[in-house]
N, C-alpha and C positions, 0 to 999 in steps of 0.2 A: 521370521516366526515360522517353527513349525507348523505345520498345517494337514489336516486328517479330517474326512469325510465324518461326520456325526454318525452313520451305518457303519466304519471303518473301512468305505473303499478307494480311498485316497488317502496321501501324504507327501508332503514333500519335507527333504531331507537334506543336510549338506555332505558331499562326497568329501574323500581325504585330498580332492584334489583341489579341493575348493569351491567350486562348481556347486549348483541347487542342481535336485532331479525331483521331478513332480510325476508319483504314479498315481493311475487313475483309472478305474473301469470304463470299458466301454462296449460294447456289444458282446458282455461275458468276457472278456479278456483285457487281464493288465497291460497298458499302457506305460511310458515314463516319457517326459520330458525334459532336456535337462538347460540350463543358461546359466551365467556366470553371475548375476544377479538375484537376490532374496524378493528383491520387492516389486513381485510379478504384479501385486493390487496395482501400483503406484505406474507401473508403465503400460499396464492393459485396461484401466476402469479410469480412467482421468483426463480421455481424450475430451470432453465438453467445457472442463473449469479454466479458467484462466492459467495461464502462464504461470504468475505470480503466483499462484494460490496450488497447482502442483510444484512450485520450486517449494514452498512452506512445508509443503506434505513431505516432499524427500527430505526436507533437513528435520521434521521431527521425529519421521522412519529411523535416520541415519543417529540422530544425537538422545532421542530420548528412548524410543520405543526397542525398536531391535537390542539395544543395551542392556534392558530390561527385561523382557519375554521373548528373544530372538530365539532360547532354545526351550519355547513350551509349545506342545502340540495344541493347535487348534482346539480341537476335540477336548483338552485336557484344562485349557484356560477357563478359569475361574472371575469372576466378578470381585471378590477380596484383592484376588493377586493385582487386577487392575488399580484398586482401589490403593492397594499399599505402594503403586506406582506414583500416584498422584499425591499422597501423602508426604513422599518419601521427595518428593519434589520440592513441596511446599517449606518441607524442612530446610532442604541445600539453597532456599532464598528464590526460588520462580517464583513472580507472581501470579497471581489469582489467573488473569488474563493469559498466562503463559502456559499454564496448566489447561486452560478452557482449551486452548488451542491445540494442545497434545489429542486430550481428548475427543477434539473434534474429528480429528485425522484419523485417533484410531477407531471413531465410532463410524465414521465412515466404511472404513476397510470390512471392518465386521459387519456392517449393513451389506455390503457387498457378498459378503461369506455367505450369511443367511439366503440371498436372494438365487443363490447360484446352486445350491445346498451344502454347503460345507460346515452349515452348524443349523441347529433348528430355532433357537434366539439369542438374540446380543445381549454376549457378558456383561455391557458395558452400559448398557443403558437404567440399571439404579443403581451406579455409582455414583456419589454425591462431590461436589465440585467445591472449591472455595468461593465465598462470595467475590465480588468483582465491586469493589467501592468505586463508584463513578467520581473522573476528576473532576474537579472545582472547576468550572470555566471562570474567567475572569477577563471579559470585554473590557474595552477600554470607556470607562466615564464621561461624560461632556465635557470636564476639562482637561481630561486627558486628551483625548480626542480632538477638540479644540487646540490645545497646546503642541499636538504631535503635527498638524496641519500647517500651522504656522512654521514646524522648523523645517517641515518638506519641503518649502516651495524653492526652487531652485536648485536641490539636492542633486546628484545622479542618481538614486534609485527613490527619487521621488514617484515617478510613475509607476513601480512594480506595487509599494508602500500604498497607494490609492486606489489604484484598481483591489488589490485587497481586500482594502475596506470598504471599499462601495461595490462591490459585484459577490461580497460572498464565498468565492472560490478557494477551493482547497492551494494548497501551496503545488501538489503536483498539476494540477491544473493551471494555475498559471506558467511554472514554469514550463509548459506544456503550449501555452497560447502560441497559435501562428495568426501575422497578420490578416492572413485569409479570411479568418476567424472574424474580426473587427470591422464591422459593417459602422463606418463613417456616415454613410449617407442616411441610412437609417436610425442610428440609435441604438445598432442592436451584436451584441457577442453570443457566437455559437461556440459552447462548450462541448469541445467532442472528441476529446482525449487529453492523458494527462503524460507527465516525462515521465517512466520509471527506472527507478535508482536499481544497479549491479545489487543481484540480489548474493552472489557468491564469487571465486575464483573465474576467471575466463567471461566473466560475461559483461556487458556495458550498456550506457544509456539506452534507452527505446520509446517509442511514443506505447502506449498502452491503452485500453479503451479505459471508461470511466468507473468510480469505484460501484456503483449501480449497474453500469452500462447501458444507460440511459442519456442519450444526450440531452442537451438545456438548450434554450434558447433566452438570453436575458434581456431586460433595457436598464443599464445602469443611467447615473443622472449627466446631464449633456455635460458637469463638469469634468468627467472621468474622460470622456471625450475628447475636449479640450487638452488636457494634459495625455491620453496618449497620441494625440497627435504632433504635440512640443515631442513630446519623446521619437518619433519615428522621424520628425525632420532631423534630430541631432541624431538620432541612428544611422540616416541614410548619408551623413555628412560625414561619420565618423566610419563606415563603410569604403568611403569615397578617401577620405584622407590617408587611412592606411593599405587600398588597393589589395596586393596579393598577401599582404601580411592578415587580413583577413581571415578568421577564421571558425567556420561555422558549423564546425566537426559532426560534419554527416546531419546537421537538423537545421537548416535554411530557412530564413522565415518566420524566424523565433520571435516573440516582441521583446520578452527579456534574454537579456544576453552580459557577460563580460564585456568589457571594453574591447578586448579583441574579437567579439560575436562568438565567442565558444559559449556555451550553456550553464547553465546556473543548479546548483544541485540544492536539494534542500535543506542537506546542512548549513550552505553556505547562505540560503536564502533566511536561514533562522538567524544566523550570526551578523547579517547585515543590519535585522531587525534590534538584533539585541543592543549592536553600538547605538544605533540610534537613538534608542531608548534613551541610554545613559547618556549619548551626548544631551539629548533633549531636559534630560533629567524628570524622564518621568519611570514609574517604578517597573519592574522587570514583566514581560509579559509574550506568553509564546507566542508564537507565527498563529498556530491555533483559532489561538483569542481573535485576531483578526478576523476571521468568519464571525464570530458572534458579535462582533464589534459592528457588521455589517448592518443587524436590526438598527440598532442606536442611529447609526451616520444615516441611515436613509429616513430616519422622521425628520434630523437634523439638516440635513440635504433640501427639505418639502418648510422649513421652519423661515422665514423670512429675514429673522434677526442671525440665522447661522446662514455665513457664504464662505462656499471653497473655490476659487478662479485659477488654481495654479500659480507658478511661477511665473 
């Protein structure tokens, strides 16, 4: 995006070589600086936010925004022109949520403009957004939940499927869990990073802090316990059985893992869920839902006539 001082004593421009050149007053005398890069916001004001959350920023720079107003000055940008952005979105099929997110990025950048002085208020802030219809959660039922229990027990990813549903936890946080984490003696799981997934080209798995960055401290019910402690003796046997074919590609310590201890992604952690389902034959329901499913299993859990012992 072009870019101009609100008094006109700044701009930045792109040269015929390709290159940005940013000029700027400074003690009564023009300045210029010039980088190979447009998006001086996104690599100079982003040093505090998450990883994650400046990669979001660059690909909405790079796919929706610079597309769009890359060649409107600062100074010259309008509150409509934004608006016919977001419009013109909503047409070519982004949803609601997709657009929120453009918007976030670029209300940001412009927050930034204002603060530095490059404009005296944000274009952006009465443009009006598409509603954002909140999905349907759909926990799993007492006999769902009963019946999904029953077909767990003795499973291989019986353990990942319970801890699930009795702790709450998001799917990146599970597969996230290091035994570390799982306090036997106590009762007690610290939740205090989750896996996160290649957000682009060239990059790969990482531990990431949490989506709050908050860590937890929880007491799931002594049956969740129980079964991951069935599960880390057949972990540490199936460790043991395969020796160096082992493989635990740079995240050691994982609870959930492949059969060969490589790591679990969460595509594949939703697809394991899904077979299930159907094997179980109970009706289709995201990874998601598991979290919500958590309120239900823990009254169920406390209920005398409901017992879950594992496999």
């Amino acid at each position: 995006m072009a870019r101009k001082r609100a008094n006109g004593e700044g701009t930045i421009r792109k040269r015929a070589d390709g290159s940005w050149e940013a000029r700027y007053c400074a003690d009564g005398k023009r300045r210029s600086v010039y980088g190979r890069t447009q998006s001086m916001w996104h690599r100079d004001y982003l040093g505090n936010v998450k990883l994650g959350t400046a990669d979001t920023y660059e690909m909405q720079i790079r796919v929706h925004i610079v597309p769009a107003l890359g060649d409107v000055k600062l100074s010259a940008l309008r509150t409509p022109m934004i608006q016919r952005l977001y419009n013109r979105k909503r047409e070519e099929g982004l949803s609601p949520k997709s657009i929120k997110n453009i918007h976030g990025c670029l209300h940001k950048a412009l927050d930034v403009a204002v603060k530095i002085g490059y404009l005296s208020k944000n274009p952006s802030d009465n443009c009006i957004l598409p509603r954002i219809e909140q999905a349907e959660i759909h926990p799993l039922d007492t006999p769902e939940l009963s019946k999904l229990l029953a077909f767990l027990k003795g499973h291989e990813h019986e353990a990942l499927i319970v801890t699930a549903i009795f702790t709450g936890l998001r799917s990146g946080e599970l597969l996230g869990l290091t035994w570390d984490c799982v306090d036997f003696e106590n009762g007690l799981i610290r939740v205090t990073k989750q896996l996160a997934q290649p957000r682009k080209k060239g990059e790969v798995f990482r531990f990431a802090t949490l989506k709050n960055s908050k860590p937890r401290t929880i007491a799931p019910a002594p049956t969740v316990f129980q079964v991951l402690k069935k599960h880390k003796e057949e972990q540490e046997a199936q460790r043991k059985a395969l020796g160096p074919a082992w493989n635990d590609g740079g995240f050691p310590n994982l609870v959930f893992t492949h059969s060969d201890g490589s790591h679990l992604s969460q595509p594949t952690a939703w697809k394991i869920l899904h077979k299930i389902l159907v094997a179980a034959g109970i009706d289709a329901h995201r990874f998601h839902d598991l979290r919500h499913t958590y309120v239900v299993s823990s009254i169920m859990a406390g209920d005398d006539q409901f017992h879950y012992g594992g496999g």
